[in-house]
C-alpha positions in Angstrom: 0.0 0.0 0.0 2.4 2.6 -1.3 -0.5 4.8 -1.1 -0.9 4.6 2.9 3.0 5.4 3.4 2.6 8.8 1.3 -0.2 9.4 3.7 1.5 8.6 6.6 5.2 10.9 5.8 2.6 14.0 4.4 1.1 14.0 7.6 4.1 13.9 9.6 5.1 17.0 7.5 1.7 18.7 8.0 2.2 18.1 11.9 5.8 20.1 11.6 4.3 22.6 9.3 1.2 23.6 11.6 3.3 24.2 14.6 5.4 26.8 11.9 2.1 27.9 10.6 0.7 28.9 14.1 4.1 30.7 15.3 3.6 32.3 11.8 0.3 33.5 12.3 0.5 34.5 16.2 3.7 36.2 15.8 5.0 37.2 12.4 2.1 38.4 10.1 -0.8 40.8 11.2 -3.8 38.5 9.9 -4.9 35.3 8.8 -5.6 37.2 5.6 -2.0 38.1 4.7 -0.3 34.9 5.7 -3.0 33.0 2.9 -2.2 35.5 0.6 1.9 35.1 0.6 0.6 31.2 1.3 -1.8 31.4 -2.1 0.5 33.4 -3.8 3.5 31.0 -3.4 1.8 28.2 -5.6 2.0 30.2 -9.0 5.6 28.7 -9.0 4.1 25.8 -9.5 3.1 26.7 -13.4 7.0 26.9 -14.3 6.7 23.2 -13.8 3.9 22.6 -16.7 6.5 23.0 -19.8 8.6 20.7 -19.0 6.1 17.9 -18.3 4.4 18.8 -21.9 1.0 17.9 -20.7 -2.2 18.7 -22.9 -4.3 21.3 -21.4 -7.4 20.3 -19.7 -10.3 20.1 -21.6 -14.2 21.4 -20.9 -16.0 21.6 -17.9 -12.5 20.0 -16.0 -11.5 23.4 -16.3 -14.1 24.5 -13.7 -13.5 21.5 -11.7 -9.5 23.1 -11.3 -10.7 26.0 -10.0 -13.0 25.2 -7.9 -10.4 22.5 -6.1 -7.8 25.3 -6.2 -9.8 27.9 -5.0 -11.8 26.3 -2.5 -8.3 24.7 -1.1 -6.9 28.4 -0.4 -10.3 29.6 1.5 -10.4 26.2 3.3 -6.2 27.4 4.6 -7.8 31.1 5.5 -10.6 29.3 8.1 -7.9 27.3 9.1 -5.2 30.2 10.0 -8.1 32.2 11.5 -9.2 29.5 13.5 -5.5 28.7 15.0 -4.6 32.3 15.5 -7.7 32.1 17.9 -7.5 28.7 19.2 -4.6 26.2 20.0 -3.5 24.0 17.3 -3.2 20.7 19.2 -7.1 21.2 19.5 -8.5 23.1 16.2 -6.9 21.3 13.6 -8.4 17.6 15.0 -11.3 18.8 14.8 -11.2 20.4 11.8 -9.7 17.1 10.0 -12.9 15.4 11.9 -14.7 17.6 10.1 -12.9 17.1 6.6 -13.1 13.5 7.3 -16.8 13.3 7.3 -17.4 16.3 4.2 -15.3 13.7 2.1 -17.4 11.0 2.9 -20.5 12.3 1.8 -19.1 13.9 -0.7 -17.3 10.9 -2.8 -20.1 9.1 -1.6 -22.6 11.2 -3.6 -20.2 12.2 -5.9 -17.7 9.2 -6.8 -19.3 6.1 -5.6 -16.7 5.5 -3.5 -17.9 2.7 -1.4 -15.4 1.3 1.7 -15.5 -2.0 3.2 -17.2 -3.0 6.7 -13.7 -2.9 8.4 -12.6 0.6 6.7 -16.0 2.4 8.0 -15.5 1.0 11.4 -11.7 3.1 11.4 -12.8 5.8 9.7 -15.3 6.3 12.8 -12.9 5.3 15.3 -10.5 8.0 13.7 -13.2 10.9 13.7 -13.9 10.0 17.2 -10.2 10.1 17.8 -9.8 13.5 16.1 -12.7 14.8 18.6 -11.2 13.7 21.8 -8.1 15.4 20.4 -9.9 18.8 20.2 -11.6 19.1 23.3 -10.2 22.4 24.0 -9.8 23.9 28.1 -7.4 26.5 27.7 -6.3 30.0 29.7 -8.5 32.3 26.9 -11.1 29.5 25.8 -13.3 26.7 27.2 -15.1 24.3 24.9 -16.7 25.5 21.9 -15.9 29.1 20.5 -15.5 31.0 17.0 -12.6 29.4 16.1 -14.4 26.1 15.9 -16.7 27.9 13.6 -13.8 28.8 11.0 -12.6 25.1 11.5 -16.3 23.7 10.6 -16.0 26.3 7.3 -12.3 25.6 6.8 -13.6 21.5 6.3 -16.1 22.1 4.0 -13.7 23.8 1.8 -11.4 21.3 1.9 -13.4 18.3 1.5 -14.8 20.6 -2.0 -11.2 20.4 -2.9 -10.1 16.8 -2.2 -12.9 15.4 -4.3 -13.1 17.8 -7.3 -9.1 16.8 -7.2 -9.8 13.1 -7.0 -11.8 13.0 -10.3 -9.2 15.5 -11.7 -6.6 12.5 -10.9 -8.9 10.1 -12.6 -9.1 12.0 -15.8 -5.6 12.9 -16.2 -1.9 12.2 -15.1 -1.1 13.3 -11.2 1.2 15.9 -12.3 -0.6 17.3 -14.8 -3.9 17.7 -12.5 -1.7 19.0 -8.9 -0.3 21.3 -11.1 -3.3 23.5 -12.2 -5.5 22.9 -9.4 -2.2 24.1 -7.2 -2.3 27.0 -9.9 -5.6 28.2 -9.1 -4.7 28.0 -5.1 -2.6 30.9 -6.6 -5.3 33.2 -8.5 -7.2 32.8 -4.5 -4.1 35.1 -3.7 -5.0 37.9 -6.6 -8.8 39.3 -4.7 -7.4 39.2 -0.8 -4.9 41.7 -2.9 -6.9 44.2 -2.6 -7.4 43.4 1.3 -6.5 46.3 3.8 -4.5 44.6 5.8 -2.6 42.6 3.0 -2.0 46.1 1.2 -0.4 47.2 4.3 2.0 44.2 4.6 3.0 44.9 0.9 3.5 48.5 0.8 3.6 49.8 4.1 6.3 47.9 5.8 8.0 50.9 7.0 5.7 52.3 9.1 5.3 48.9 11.4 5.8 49.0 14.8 9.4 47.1 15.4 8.8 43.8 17.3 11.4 42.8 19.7 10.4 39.1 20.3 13.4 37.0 19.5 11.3 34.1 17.9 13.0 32.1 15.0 10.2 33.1 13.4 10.3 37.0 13.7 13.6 37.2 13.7 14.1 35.6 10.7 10.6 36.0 9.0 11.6 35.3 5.2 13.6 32.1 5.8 11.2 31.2 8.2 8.1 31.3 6.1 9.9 29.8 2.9 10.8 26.7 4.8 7.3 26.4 5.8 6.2 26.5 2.7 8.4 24.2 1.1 7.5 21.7 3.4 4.5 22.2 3.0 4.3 21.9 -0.5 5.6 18.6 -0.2 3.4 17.2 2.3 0.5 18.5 0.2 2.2 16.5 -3.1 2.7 13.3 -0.8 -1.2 13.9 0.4 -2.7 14.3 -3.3 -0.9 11.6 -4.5 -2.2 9.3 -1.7 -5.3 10.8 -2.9 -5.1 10.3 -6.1 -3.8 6.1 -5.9 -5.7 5.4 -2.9 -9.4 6.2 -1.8 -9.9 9.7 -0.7 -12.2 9.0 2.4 -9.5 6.7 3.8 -6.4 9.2 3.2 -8.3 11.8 4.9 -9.4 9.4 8.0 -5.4 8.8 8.4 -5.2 12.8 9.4 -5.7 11.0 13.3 -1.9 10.7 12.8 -1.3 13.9 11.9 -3.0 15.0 15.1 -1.0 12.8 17.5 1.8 13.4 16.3 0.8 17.4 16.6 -0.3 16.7 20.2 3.2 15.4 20.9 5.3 17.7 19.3 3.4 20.3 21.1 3.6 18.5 24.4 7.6 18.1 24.4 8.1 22.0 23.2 5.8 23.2 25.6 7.4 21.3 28.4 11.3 21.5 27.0 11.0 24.7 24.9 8.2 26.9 26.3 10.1 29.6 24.9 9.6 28.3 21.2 6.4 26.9 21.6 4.0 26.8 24.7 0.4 25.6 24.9 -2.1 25.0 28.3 -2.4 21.5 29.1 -4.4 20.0 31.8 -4.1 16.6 33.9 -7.7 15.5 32.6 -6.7 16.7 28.9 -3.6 14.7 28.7 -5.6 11.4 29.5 -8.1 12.4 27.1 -5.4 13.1 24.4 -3.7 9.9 25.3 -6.8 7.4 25.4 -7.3 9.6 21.5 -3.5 8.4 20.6 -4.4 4.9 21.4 -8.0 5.0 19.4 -5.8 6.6 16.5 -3.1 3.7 16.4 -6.8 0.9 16.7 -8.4 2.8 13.8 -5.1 3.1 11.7 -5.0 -0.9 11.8 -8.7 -1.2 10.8 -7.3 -0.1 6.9 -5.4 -3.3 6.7 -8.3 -5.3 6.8 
């Protein structure tokens, strides 16, 4: 299953690339709006890459399905930033892959005809329940639900929009040839929050910013910073699709439970050994919660063999 280890190293890389995207988002950029925008922006690279592949073009209404994966995947990472910039990672983005996982059900339910065996269900459910426990948030500025479970819930629907449309894109044409367009129009999502106050300021007003003294990695060194993140993220997303596009979609999505363990423990060892990097609130009752969730993530994860 060549499929399920892409899955499994793209969400290893997602897990690195949140806790960079939340230090981002907290502490270097002034909105979610501007860090989608230089996020968005940064896949027109991916066009050099169509001449040298020599695909045909798409053809017809596949056009429409391009955009609408590409732009519906950079609003889903705008409900995403503005949901972690308010929340804490370790328990927004579970929930918003619960979330995903279940949009993506219906979806290439409705939509594909994917159908998954008796086994497969049973770990796709033990996964979303996983992905729950994980984002039961109790926190010094939140407890339980708040608004940025709301941008999560909208973040999901976006993305499940774009894993499907991109899942029958994959079955009409070669991988690369697909990624690359619908990654193209995650680009043109960058051209209307343009004219955004905020991301107008970042651009051309730069000067005029109040100097921040933090000595972060990630303010200190804000360019390299947020290229790296990118990159990595760019191959995390490639490992993802491709999953995606050899495998079932509803099954690479229900795998995000490892993503969010291994989130959980990132977070966990930083805030205990670097709290100066990277701190978040944990309580006694959380961490049994979040450990009894790693253990229903490693169950469910061994349903898919079946």
């Amino acid at each position: 299953m060549f499929w399920l280890l892409c899955a499994f190293l793209g969400y290893f890389l997602l897990a690195v690339v949140f806790i960079m995207d939340k230090k981002i988002v907290t502490k270097s950029v002034s909105s979610p709006l501007v860090y989608t925008f230089y996020t968005c922006l940064f896949m027109f690279l991916v066009i050099l890459a169509w001449p040298f592949f020599g695909f045909p073009l798409l053809s017809g209404i596949d056009w429409l399905f391009a955009v609408v994966s590409g732009v519906a995947y950079g609003l889903a990472l705008l409900g995403l930033y503005a949901a972690i910039k308010v929340g804490e990672a370790s328990h927004i983005t579970p929930f918003n892959g619960a979330c995903v996982t279940l949009a993506v059900f219906a979806l290439a339910l409705v939509f594909l005809g994917e159908r998954l065996t008796s086994m497969q269900i049973v770990g796709m459910v033990v996964l979303v329940f996983a992905s729950i426990l994980l984002s039961a948030e109790k926190s010094r500025r939140h407890s339980g639900f708040h608004i940025g479970f709301v941008w999560a819930i909208l973040s999901a629907v976006f993305f499940a929009v774009s894993h499907v449309t991109a899942k029958y894109l994959y079955g009409q044409y070669d991988f690369a040839n697909a990624f690359i367009w619908t990654r193209f129009f995650m680009g043109v999502t960058a051209l209307p929050l343009l004219f955004a106050p905020a991301v107008w300021r970042s651009l051309f007003h730069r000067g005029h910013q109040k100097k921040n003294t933090s000595t972060s990695v990630s303010v200190r060194h804000p360019i390299l910073y947020v290229i790296s993140d990118k990159l990595l993220a760019i191959v995390a997303v490639v490992l993802i699709q491709y999953a995606i596009a050899i495998g079932s979609v509803t099954l690479v999505n229900a795998l995000s439970g490892v993503q969010y363990v291994l989130l959980f423990v990132f977070i966990f060892l930083l805030s205990k050994f670097r709290p100066k990097f990277f701190k978040e609130f944990f309580t006694h009752r959380e961490l049994v919660v979040q450990t009894i969730a790693i253990l229903l993530v490693a169950i469910g994860t061994a349903f898919f063999a079946f």
